[in-house]
C-alpha positions in Angstrom: 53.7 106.2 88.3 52.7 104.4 91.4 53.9 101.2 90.8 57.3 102.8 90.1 57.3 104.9 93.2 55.8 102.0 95.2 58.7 99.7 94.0 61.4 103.2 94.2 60.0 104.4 97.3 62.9 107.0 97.4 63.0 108.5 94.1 61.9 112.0 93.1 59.5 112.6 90.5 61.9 113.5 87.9 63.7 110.5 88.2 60.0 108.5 87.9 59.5 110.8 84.5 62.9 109.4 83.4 61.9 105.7 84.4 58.3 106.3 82.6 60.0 108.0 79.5 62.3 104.6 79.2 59.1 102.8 79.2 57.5 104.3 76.1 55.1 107.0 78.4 55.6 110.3 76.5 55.4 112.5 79.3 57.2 115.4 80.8 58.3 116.2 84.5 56.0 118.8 84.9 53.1 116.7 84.0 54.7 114.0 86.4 54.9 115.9 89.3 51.4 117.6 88.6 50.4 114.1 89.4 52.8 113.3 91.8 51.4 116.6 93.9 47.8 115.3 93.0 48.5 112.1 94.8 50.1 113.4 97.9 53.4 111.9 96.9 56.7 112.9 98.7 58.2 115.6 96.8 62.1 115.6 98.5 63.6 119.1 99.7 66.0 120.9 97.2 69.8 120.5 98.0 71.3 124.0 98.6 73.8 124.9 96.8 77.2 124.6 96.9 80.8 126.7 96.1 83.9 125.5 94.6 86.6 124.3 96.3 90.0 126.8 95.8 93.0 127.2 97.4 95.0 130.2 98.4 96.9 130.2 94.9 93.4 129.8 93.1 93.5 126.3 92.1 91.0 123.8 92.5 91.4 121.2 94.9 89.1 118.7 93.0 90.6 116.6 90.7 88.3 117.0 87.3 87.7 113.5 86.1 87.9 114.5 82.1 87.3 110.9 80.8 86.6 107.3 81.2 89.0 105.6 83.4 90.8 108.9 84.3 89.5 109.2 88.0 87.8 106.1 90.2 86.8 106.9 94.0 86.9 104.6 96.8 85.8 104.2 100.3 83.5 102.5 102.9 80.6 101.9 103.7 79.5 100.1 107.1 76.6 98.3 108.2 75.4 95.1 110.1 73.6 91.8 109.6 70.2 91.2 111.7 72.2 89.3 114.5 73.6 92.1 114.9 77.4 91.7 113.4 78.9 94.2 111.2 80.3 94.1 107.6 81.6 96.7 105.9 81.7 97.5 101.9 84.4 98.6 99.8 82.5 100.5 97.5 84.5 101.5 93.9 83.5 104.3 91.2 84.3 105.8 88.1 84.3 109.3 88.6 83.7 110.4 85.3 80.6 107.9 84.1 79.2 107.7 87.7 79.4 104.3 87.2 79.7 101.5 90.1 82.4 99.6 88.8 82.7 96.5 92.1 81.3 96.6 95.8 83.9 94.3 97.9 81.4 93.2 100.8 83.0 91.0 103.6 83.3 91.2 107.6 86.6 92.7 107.4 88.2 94.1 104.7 92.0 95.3 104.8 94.6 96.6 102.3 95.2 93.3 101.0 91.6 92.8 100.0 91.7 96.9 98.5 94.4 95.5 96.5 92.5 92.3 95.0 89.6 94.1 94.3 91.5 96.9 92.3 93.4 93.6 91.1 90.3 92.3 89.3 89.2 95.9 88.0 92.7 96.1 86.4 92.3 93.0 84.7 88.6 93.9 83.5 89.3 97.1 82.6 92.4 98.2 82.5 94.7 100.9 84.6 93.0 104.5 85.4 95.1 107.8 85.7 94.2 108.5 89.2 92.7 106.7 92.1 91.1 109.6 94.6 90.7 108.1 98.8 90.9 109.4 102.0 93.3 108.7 104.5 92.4 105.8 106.0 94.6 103.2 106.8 93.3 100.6 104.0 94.3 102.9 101.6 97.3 104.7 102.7 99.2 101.4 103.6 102.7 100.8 102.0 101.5 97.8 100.3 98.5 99.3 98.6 100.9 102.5 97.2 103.8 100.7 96.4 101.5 98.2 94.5 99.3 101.0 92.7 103.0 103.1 91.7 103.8 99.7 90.3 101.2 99.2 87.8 101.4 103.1 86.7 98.6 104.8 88.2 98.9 107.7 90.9 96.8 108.1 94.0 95.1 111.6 94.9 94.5 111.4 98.5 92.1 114.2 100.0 93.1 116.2 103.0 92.1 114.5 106.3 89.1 115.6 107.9 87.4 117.2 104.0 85.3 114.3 102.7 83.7 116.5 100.3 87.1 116.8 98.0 85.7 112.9 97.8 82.3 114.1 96.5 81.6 111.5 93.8 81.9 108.6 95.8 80.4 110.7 98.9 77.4 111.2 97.0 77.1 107.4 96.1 77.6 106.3 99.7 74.7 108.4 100.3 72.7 107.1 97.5 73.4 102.9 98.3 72.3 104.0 101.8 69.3 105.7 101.4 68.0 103.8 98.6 68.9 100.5 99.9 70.6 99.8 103.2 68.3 101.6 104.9 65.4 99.9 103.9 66.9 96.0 103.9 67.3 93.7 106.7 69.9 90.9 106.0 70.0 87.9 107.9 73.1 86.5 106.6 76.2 87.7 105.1 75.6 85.8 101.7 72.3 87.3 101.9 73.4 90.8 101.7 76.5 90.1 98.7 73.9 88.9 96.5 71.5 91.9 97.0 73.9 94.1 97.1 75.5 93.0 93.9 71.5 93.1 92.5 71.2 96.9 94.0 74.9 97.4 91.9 73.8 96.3 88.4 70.4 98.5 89.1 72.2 101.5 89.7 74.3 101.0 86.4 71.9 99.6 84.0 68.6 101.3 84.9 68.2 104.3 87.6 68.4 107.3 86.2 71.3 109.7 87.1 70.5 113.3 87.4 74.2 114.4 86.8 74.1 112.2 83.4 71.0 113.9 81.6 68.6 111.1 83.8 70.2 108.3 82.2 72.0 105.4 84.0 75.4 105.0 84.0 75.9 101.7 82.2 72.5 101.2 80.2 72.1 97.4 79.2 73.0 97.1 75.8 70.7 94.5 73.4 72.4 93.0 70.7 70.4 90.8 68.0 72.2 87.5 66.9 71.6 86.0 63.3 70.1 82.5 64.2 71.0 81.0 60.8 73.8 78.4 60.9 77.6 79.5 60.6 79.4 77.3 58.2 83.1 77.4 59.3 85.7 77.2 57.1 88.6 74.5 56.6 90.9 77.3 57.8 88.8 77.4 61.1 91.5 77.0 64.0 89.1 74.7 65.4 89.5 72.6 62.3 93.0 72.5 62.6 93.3 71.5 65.9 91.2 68.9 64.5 93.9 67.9 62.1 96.8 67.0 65.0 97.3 63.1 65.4 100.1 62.4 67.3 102.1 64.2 70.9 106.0 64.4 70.5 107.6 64.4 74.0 110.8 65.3 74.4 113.6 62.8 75.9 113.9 63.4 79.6 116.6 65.3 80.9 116.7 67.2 77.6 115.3 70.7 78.0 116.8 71.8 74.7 114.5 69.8 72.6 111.4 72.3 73.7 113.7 75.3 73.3 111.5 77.7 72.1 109.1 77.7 75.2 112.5 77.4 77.1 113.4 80.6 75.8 109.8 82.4 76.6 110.2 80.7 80.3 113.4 82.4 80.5 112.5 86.1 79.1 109.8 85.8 81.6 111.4 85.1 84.6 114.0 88.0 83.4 112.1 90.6 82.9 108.7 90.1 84.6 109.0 88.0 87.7 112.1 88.3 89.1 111.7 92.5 88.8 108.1 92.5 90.5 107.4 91.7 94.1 103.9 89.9 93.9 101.8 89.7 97.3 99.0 88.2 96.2 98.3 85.9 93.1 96.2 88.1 92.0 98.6 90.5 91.7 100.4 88.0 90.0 98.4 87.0 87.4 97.6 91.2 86.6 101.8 91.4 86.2 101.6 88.3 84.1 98.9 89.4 81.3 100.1 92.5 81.4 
């Protein structure tokens, strides 16, 4: 229980039971926190309590993420290198799992760099319902709605000056700068990517999230592999790639002698590119597998 809370200085105790419990200690959080009184530990204050958001007409202003993929939250965070420069993160959630699906970290970061990063998330793991933001220009830009209308999702903006109808991604911000910001010193930008991007897969993969029964997010998944020898079959595409022994070009000049990828090249021009306005290749390449 030390080491953990020596290595988690900011965890409570019932996240140390959780951590202890993963590591084959059968123990409860009342025993834990027995102990953790016994030592003179920090035991943090209780949050009060909080209402429901309604409107006049009584409906909730909180979109309810009801599934994986349905809601993700975004927004930034800001901090600065030892010298003194700021950077800022764009920090990206899944509402629903509480999981951290990308943290954008540059010294600028625009709506074109909102729309690669939701670029490569799109590609990973597909299109969500809704994507929830406040009103800041990075993500109210023309580009970054026109492009997120395009690919079929919708964007559920909060009303200016409420960042609590942004709680998810609120309460993360709080979390990444509690936990870690505040107690790292970077001296270069590359430095504080990579830890950053170390913090991110620890926050999926192993701390325990009160919300999700004090389990992470994203728990590492172990899969054993047969060692033994696979014995591939003459039908193995591998094998018949094998089997090809000569190239036919065609004569030049003479497109119609390749006409079947001809015809492709044409059906996508037609119906993909020349319909799409692409402004980043990125953006390009998410149209194109697609």
């Amino acid at each position: 229980m030390i080491g953990l809370t020596r290595q988690y200085g900011r965890y409570g105790y019932r996240r140390i039971a959780a951590l202890l419990r993963d590591a084959g200690w059968h123990v409860n959080d009342k025993r834990v926190e027995r102990l953790w009184r016994r030592e003179g530990l920090k035991v943090p204050m209780k949050q009060p309590k909080k209402g429901r958001l309604w409107l006049n007409d009584s409906s909730c202003v909180r979109l309810r993420p009801e599934r994986r993929d349905h809601v993700w939250s975004y927004d930034f965070v800001h901090c600065r290198t030892d010298d003194g420069k700021a950077f800022r993160t764009l920090n990206i959630i899944d509402a629903y799992s509480r999981e951290c699906l990308a943290i954008r970290v540059d010294r600028k970061l625009n709506s074109g760099n909102v729309i690669d990063a939701l670029s490569d998330l799109f590609i990973l793991r597909g299109v969500p319902s809704f994507i929830r933001s406040d009103n800041g220009p990075e993500f109210v830009a023309e580009a970054v709605q026109n492009w997120i209308k395009a690919v079929g999702a919708k964007t559920a903006y909060i009303e200016p000056g409420s960042p609590w109808e942004n709680g998810y991604v609120e309460s993360f911000n709080a979390r990444f700068r509690d936990e870690f910001l505040n107690g790292e010193t970077f001296y270069s930008l590359r430095e504080a990517q990579v830890l950053i991007e170390e913090w991110r897969k620890h926050y999926n993969t192993k701390r325990p999230h009160s919300a999700l029964g004090h389990r992470p997010p994203a728990p590492e998944t172990v899969v054993t592999m047969d060692r033994r020898p696979v014995m591939h079959s003459q039908s193995n595409w591998t094998t018949q790639v094998g089997l090809i022994r000569e190239w036919h070009y065609i004569a030049p000049g003479k497109p119609m002698q390749n006409s079947p990828v001809e015809s492709f090249n044409g059906r996508l021009r037609d119906e993909c590119l020349n319909e799409h306005l692409c402004p980043t290749l990125r953006h390009a390449r998410h149209l194109i597998a697609a």
